[in-house]
C-alpha positions in Angstrom: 56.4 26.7 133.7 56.4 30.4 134.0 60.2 30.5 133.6 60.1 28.2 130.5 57.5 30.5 128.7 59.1 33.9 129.7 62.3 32.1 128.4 60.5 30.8 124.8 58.5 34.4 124.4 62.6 35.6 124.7 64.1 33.5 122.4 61.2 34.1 119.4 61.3 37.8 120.2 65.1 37.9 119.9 64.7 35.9 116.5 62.3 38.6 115.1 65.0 41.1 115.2 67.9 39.3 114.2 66.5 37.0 111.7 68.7 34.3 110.2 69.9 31.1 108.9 72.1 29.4 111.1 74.5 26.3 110.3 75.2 24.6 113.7 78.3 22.2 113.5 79.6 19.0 115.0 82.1 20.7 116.8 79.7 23.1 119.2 80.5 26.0 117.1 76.9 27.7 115.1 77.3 29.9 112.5 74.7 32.5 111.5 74.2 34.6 108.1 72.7 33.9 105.1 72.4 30.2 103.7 73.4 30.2 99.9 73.1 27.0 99.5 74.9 23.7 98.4 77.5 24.6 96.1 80.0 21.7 94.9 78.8 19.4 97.6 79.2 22.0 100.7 76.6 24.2 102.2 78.1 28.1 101.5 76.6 30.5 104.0 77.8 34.3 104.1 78.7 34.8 107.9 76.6 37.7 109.5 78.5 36.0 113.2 80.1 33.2 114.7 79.2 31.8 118.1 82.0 29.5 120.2 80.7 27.0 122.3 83.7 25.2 122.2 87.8 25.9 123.2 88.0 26.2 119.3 88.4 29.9 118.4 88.4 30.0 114.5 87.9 33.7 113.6 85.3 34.0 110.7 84.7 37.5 109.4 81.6 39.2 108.6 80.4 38.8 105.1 82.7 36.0 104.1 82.0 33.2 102.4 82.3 30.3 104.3 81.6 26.6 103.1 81.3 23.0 105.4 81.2 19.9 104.4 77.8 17.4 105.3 80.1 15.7 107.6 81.1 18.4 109.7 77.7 19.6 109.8 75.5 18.7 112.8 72.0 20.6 111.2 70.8 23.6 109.4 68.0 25.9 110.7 66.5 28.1 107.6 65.0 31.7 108.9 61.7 32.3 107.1 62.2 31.2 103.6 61.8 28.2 101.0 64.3 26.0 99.5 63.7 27.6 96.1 65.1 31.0 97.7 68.4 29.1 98.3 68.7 28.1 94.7 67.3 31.1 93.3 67.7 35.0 93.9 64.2 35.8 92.8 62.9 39.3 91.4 59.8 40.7 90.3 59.7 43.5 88.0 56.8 45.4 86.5 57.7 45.9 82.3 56.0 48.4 80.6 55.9 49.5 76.8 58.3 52.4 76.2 61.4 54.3 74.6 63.4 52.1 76.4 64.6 48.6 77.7 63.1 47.7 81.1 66.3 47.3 83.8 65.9 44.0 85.6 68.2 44.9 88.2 69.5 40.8 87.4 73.3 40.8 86.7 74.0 37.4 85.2 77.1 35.7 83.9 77.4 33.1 81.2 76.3 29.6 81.7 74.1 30.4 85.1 70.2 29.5 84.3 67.5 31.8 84.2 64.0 30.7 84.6 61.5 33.8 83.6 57.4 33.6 84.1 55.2 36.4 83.1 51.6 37.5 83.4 49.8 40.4 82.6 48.3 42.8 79.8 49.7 45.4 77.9 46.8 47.7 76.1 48.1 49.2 73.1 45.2 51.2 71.3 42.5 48.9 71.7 44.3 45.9 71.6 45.1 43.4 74.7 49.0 42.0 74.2 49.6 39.0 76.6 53.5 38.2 77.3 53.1 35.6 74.3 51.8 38.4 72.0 49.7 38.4 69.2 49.8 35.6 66.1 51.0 38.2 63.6 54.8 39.9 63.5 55.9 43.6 63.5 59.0 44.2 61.0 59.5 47.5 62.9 60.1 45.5 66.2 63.2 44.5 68.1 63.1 41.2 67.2 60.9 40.9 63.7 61.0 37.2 63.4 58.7 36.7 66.5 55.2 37.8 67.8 54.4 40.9 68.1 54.2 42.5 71.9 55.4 39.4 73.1 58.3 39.8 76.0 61.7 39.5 74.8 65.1 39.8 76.4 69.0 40.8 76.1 71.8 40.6 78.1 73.9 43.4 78.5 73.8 47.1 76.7 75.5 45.9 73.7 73.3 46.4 70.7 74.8 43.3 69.2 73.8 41.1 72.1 71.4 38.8 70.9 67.8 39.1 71.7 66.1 36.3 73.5 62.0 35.1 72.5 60.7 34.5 76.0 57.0 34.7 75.9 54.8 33.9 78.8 57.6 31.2 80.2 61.4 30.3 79.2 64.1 28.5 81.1 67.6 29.4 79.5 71.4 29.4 80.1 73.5 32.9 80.0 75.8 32.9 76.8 77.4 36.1 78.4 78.0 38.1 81.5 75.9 41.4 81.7 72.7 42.9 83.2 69.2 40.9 82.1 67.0 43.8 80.1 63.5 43.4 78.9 60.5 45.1 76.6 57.9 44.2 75.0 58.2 43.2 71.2 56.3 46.4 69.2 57.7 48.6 67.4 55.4 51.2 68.4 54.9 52.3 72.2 53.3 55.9 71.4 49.6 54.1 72.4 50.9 51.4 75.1 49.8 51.6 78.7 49.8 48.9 81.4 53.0 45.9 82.1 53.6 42.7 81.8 54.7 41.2 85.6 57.5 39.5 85.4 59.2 37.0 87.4 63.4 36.3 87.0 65.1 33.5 89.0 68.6 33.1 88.6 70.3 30.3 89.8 72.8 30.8 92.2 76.0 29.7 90.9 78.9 30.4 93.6 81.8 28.8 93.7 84.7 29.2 96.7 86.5 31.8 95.2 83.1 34.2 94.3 83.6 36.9 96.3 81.0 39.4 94.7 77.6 37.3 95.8 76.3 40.3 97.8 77.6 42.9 95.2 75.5 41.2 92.4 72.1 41.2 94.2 72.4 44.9 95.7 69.4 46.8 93.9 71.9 49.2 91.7 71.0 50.7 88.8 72.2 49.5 85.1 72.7 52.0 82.2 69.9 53.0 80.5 69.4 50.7 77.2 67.1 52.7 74.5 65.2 50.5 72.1 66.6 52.8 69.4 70.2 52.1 68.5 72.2 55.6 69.3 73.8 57.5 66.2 77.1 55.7 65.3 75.9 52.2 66.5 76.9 49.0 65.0 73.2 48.3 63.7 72.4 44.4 63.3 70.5 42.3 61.0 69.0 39.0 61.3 68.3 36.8 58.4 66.4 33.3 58.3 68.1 30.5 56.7 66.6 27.0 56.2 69.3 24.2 56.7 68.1 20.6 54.6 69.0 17.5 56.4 70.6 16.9 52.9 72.6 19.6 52.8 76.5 19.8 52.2 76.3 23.6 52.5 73.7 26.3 51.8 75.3 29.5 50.9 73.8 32.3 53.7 74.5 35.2 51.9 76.2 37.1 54.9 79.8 38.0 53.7 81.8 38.3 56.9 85.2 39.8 58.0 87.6 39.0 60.3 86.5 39.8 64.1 82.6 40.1 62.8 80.3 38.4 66.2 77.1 36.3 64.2 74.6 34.7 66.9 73.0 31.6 65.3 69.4 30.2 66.5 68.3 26.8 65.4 65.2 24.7 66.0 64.2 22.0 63.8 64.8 18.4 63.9 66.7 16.4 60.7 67.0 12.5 59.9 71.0 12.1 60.0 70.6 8.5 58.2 68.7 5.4 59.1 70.7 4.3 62.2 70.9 7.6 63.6 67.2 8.7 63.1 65.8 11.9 64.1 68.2 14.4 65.7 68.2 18.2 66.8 70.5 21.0 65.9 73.2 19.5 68.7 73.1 16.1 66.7 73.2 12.2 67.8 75.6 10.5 69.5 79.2 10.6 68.4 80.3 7.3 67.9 80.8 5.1 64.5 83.6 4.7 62.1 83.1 8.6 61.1 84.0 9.5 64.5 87.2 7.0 64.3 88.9 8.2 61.4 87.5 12.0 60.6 85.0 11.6 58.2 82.6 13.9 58.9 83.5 18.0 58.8 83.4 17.4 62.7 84.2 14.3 63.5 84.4 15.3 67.8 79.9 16.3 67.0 77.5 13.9 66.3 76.4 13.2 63.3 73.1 15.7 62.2 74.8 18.2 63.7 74.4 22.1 62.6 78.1 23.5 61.6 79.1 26.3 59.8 82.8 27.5 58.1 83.6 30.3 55.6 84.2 30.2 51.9 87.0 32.4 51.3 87.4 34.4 48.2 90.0 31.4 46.8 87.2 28.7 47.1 89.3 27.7 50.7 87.3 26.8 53.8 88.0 27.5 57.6 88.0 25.1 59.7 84.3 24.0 60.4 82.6 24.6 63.4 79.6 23.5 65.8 76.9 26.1 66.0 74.1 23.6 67.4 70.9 25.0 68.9 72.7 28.5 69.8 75.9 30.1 69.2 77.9 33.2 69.6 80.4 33.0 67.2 83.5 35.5 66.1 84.3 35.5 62.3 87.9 34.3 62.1 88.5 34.5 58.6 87.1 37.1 55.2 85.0 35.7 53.1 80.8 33.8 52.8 79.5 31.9 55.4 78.4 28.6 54.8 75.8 26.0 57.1 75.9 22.6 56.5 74.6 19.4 58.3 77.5 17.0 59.8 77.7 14.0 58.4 79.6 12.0 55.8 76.7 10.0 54.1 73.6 13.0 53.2 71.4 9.9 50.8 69.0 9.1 53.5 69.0 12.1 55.6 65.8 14.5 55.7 63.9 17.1 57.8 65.9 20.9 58.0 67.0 23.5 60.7 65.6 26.8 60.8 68.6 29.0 61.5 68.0 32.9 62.5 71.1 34.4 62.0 71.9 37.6 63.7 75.0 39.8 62.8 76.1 43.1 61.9 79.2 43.8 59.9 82.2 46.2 60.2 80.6 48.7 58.3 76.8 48.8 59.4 75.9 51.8 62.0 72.8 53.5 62.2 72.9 57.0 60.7 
């Protein structure tokens, strides 16, 4: 009994210093590193070692990627974390009120999901701002449209990214690669002291041939991001644009050129007819006689869809396209931009979209 316990007190001590998950296979082989979890039906683990108990000697290097089916896997032993810390690389960052844009250290790429949760109290003068900020707006803000001091976001160091309303919770999907920046939304940061706490999770998205897992969670720094635009930067605007459920086109006012990025934002529900019913800016389902033989501007989107196209100067159109409930979209002809609601039958539709349109054109930069 002596042995045994000398033996476990061995074995835990030896686990303490080299802490790991470990994926043990059918075959007798084990393989130890860090679990990244199950990607496309295989368990992905980055190989810290590789221990043979068996005649087979399949090399694995250090820091690869390697992947294993279910059925080749005999069980998997986690070292010292949760489930949620093989779906997510989780971060916690402290964002205070200043001159610049707090760096995340999160390097996303499109179409992985983000879910950010904040707490805390920013003091600016005598007022308490929570990360859903306060029921009034600030025009001199980053983002005018929404509450004042509440936390907002952008991808990337591109003043034309689009910013993103988070408030104290918001779940999203990346529309571009880049590093995750955040601030409060005040225009003013002269009297701010204290930070919002934020949490980011990003879901881990690898596939076999990502080879940059490690790269993108090393703690390195991003450029800095000013709130300010520098001198001789593309400075954009954002309008608001409501979108009837009746409408064949409402005229934005934004007269774009050739190669000009817009982002669209759409909430709101509309009545796309009495069979459809109530949809969202995505639309219904795409089915129906329009969808056989083209009658709708779109007939591959659902009818109650938000689209867009541009008038040119000739009264032409472009071809028209789906902006739905977000959309990064590149101008691909001169001339106004037009929204519109899909459908081929507008008498018994109702309800409207509230479009925010962001966009700056070819010859807009801050002075």
């Amino acid at each position: 009994m002596k042995k045994l316990a000398l033996a476990l007190v061995v074995v835990l001590l030896s686990a303490g210093f080299a802490a790991a998950d470990t994926i043990y296979l059918r075959d007798g082989r084990s393989v130890q590193g860090t679990l990244i979890g199950f990607v496309n039906g295989r368990f992905a683990i980055r190989v810290a070692s590789l221990r043979i108990t068996s005649t087979d000697a399949t090399s694995m290097g250090a820091g690869e990627i390697q992947y294993f089916r279910p059925a080749e896997v005999d069980r998997v032993e986690i070292d010292g974390r949760s489930l949620d810390d093989l779906r997510f690389d989780i971060r916690t960052v402290q964002v205070t009120l200043g001159p610049n844009w707090i760096d995340t250290g999160v390097d996303v790429r499109r179409n992985e999901r983000l879910q950010i949760k904040a707490s805390g109290t920013i003091l600016a003068g005598r007022t308490r701002i929570t990360p859903d900020g306060l029921r009034q707006t600030d025009p001199a803000s980053p983002l005018p449209r929404a509450s004042e001091g509440a936390l907002i976001g952008v991808i990337g160091n591109d003043f034309n990214s689009p910013i993103i309303e988070i408030g104290s919770s918001r779940e999203f999907v990346a529309d571009r690669d880049g590093r995750l920046y955040l601030t409060a939304n005040r225009g003013s940061y002269t009297d701010a002291r204290g930070s919002f706490t934020v949490e980011t999770r990003r879901e881990l998205s690898v596939t076999a041939d990502d080879d940059n897992v490690s790269d993108r969670r090393r703690d390195r720094p991003g450029p800095v991001r000013p709130r300010r635009p520098r001198a001789g930067t593309r400075v954009p605007k954002e309008v608001q644009i409501e979108v009837p459920g009746t409408s064949r086109g409402v005229d934005t006012g934004i007269d774009v050129r050739v190669g000009d990025q817009l982002t669209f934002t759409a909430s709101g529900r509309v009545i796309a007819g009495r069979r459809i019913g109530e949809v969202g800016p995505e639309g219904g389902r795409v089915s129906g006689f329009g969808s056989i033989i083209g009658t709708r501007p779109v007939p591959t989107v659902g009818p109650g869809a938000l689209i867009g196209f541009v008038r040119t100067a000739d009264g032409q159109i472009s071809q028209p396209f789906l902006i739905g409930s977000q959309l990064t979209f590149t101008a691909n002809a001169d001339g106004r931009l037009v929204l519109a609601i899909n459908d081929d039958d507008y008498s018994d539709n109702g309800g409207a979209f509230q479009v925010a349109i962001r966009y700056s054109n070819s010859g807009d930069r801050e002075q």
